[in-house]
GUVEXFI-572810 format. One record per atom (N, C-alpha, C): chain; atom name; x, y, z. Coordinates in Angstrom, 1 decimal, padded with zeros to 4 digits. Layout:
['A', 'CA', [X, Y, Z]]
...
# end
This chain:
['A', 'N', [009.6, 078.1, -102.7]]
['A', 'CA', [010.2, 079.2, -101.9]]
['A', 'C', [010.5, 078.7, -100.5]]
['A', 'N', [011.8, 079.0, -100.5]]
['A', 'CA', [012.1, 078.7, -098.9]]
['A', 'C', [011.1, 079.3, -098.1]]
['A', 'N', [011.3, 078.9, -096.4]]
['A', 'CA', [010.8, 080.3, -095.3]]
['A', 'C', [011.3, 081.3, -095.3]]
['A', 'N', [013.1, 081.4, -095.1]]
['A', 'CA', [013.8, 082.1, -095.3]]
['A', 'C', [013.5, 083.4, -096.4]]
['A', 'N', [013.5, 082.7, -097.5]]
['A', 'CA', [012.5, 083.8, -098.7]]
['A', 'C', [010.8, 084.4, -098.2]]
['A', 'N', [010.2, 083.5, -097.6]]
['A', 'CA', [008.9, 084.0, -096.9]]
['A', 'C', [009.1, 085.3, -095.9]]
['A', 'N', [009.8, 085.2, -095.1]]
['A', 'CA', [010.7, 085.4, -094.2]]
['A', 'C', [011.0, 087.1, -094.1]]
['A', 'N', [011.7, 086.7, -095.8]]
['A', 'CA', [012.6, 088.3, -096.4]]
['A', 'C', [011.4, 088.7, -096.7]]
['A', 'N', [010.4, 088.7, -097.7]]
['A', 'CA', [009.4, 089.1, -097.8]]
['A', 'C', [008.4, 089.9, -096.9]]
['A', 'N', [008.0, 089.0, -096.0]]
['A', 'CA', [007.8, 090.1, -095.1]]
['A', 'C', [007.9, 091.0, -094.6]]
['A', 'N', [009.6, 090.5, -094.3]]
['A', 'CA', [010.1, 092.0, -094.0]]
['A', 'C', [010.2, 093.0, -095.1]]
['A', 'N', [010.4, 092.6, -095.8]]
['A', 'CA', [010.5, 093.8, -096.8]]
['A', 'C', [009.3, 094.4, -097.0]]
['A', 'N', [008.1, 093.9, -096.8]]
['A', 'CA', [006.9, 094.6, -096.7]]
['A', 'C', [006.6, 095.5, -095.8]]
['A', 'N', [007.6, 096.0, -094.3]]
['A', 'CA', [007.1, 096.3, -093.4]]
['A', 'C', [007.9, 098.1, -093.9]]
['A', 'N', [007.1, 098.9, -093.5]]
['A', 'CA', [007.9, 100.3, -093.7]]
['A', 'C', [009.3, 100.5, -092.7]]
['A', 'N', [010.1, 101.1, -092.8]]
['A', 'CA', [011.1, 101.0, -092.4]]
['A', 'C', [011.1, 101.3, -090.6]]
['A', 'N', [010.1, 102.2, -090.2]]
['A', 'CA', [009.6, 102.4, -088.7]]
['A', 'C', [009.3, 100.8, -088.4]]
['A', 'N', [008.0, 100.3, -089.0]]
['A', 'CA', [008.0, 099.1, -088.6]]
['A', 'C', [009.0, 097.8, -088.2]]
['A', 'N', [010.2, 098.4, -089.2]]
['A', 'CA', [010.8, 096.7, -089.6]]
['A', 'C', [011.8, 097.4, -088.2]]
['A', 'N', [012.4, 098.4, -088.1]]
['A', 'CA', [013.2, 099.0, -086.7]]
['A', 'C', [012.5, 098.3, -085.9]]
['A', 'N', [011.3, 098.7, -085.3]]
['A', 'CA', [010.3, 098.3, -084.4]]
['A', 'C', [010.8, 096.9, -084.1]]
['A', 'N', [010.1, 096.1, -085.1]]
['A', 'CA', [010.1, 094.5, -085.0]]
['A', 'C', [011.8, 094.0, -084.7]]
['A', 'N', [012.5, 094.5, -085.1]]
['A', 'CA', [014.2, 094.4, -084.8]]
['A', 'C', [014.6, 094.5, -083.6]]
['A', 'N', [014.2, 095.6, -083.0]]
['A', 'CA', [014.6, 096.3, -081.7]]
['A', 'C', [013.8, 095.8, -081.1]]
['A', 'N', [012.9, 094.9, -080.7]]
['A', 'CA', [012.0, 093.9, -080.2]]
['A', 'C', [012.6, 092.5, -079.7]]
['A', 'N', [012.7, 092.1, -080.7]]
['A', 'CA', [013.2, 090.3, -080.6]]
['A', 'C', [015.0, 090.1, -081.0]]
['A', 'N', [015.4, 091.5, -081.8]]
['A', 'CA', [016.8, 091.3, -081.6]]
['A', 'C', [017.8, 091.3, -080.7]]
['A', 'N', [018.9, 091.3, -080.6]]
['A', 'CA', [020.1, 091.6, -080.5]]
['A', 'C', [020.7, 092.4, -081.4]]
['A', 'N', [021.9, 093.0, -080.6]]
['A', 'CA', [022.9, 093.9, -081.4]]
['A', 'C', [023.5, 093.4, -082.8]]
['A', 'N', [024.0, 091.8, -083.0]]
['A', 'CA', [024.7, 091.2, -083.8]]
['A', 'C', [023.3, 090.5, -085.1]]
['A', 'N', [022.2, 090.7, -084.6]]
['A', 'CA', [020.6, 090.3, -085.7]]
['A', 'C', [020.5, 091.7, -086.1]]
['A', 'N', [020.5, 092.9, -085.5]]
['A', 'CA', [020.4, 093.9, -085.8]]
['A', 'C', [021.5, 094.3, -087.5]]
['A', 'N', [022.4, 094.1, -087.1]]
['A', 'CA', [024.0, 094.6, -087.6]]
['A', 'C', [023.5, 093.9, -089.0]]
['A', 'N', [023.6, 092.3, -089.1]]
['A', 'CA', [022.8, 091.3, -089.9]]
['A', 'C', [022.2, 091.8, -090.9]]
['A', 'N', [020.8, 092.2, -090.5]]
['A', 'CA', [019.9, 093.0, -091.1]]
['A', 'C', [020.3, 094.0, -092.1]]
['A', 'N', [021.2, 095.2, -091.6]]
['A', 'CA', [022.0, 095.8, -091.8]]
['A', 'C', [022.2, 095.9, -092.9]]
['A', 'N', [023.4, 094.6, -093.0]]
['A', 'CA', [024.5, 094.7, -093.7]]
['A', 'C', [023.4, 093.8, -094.9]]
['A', 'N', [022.5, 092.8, -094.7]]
['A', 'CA', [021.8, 092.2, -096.1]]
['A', 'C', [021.1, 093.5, -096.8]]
['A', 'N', [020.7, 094.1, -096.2]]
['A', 'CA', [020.0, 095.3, -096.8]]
['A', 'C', [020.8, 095.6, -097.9]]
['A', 'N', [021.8, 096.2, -096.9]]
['A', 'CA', [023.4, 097.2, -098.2]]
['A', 'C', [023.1, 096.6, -099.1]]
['A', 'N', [023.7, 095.1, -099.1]]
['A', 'CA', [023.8, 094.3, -099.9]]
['A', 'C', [022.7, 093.8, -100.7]]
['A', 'N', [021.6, 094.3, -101.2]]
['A', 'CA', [020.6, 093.6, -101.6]]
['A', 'C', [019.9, 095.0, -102.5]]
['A', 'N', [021.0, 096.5, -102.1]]
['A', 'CA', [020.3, 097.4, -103.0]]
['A', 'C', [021.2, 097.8, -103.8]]
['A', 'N', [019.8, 097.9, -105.2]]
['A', 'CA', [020.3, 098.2, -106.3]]
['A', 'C', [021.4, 099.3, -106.4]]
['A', 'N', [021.7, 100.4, -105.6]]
['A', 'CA', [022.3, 101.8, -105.8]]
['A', 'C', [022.8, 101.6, -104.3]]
['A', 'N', [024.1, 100.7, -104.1]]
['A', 'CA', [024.3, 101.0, -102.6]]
['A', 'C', [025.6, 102.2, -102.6]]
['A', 'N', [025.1, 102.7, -101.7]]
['A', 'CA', [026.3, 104.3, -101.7]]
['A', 'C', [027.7, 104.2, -101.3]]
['A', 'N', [028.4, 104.7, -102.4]]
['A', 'CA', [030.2, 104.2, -102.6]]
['A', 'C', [030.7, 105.7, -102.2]]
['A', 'N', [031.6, 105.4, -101.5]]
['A', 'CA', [032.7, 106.3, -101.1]]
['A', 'C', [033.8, 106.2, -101.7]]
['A', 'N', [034.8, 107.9, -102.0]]
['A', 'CA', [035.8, 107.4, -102.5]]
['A', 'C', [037.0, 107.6, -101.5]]
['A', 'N', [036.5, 107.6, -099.8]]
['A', 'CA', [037.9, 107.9, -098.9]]
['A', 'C', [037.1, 107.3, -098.1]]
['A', 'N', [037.6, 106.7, -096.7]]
['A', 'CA', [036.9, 106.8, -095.2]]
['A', 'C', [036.5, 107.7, -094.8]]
['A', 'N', [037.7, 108.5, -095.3]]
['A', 'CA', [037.3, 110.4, -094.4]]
['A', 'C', [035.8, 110.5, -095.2]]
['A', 'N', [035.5, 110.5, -096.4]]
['A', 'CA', [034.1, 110.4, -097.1]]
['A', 'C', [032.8, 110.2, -096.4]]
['A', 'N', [033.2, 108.7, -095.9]]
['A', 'CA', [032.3, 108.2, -095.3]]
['A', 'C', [032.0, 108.3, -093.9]]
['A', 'N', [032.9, 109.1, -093.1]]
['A', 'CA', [033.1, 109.3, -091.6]]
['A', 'C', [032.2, 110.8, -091.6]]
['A', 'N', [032.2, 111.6, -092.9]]
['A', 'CA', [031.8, 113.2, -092.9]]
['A', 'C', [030.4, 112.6, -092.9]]
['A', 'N', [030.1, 111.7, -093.6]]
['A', 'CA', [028.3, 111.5, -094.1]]
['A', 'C', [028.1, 110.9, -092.8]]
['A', 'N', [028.6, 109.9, -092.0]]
['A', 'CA', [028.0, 109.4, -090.3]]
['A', 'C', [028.0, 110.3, -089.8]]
['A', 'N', [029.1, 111.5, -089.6]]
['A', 'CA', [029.0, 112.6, -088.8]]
['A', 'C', [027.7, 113.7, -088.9]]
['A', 'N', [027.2, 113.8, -090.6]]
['A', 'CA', [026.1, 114.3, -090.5]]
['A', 'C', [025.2, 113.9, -090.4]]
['A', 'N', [024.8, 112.4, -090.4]]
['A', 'CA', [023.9, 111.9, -090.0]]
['A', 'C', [023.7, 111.4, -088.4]]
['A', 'N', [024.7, 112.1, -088.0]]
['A', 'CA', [024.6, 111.9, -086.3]]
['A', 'C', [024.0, 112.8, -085.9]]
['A', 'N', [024.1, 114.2, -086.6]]
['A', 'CA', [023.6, 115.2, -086.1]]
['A', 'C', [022.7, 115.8, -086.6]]
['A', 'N', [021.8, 114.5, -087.6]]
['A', 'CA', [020.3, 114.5, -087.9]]
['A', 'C', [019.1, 114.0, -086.7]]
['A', 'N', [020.3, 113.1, -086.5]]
['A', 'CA', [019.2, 112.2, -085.2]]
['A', 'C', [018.2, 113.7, -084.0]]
# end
């Protein structure tokens, strides 16, 4: 097993408050994004749109969850 794989693991262990936490700590904007985007990419059921406008309505509501 790589570190890299040690690495993912951990984090994957961490609840999602925590792993934000530890990101917004020692990251940057472009480690942050990173993170991100392996995530999408790494789940089983990642969420498909069938327009931009689609996916611009679901940020918009999720903006005004925050």
């Amino acid at each position: 097993m790589s570190t890299k794989d040690i690495a993912y693991g951990i984090l994957d262990s961490l609840s999602e408050e925590k792993l934000e936490a530890f990101i917004t700590l020692f990251a940057d904007e472009s480690t942050i994004a990173k993170f991100e985007s392996e995530a999408i990419a790494k789940s089983p059921n990642p969420k498909l749109f069938d327009s931009f406008e689609d996916f611009m309505k679901e940020m918009d509501q999720k903006d005004g969850e925050i």
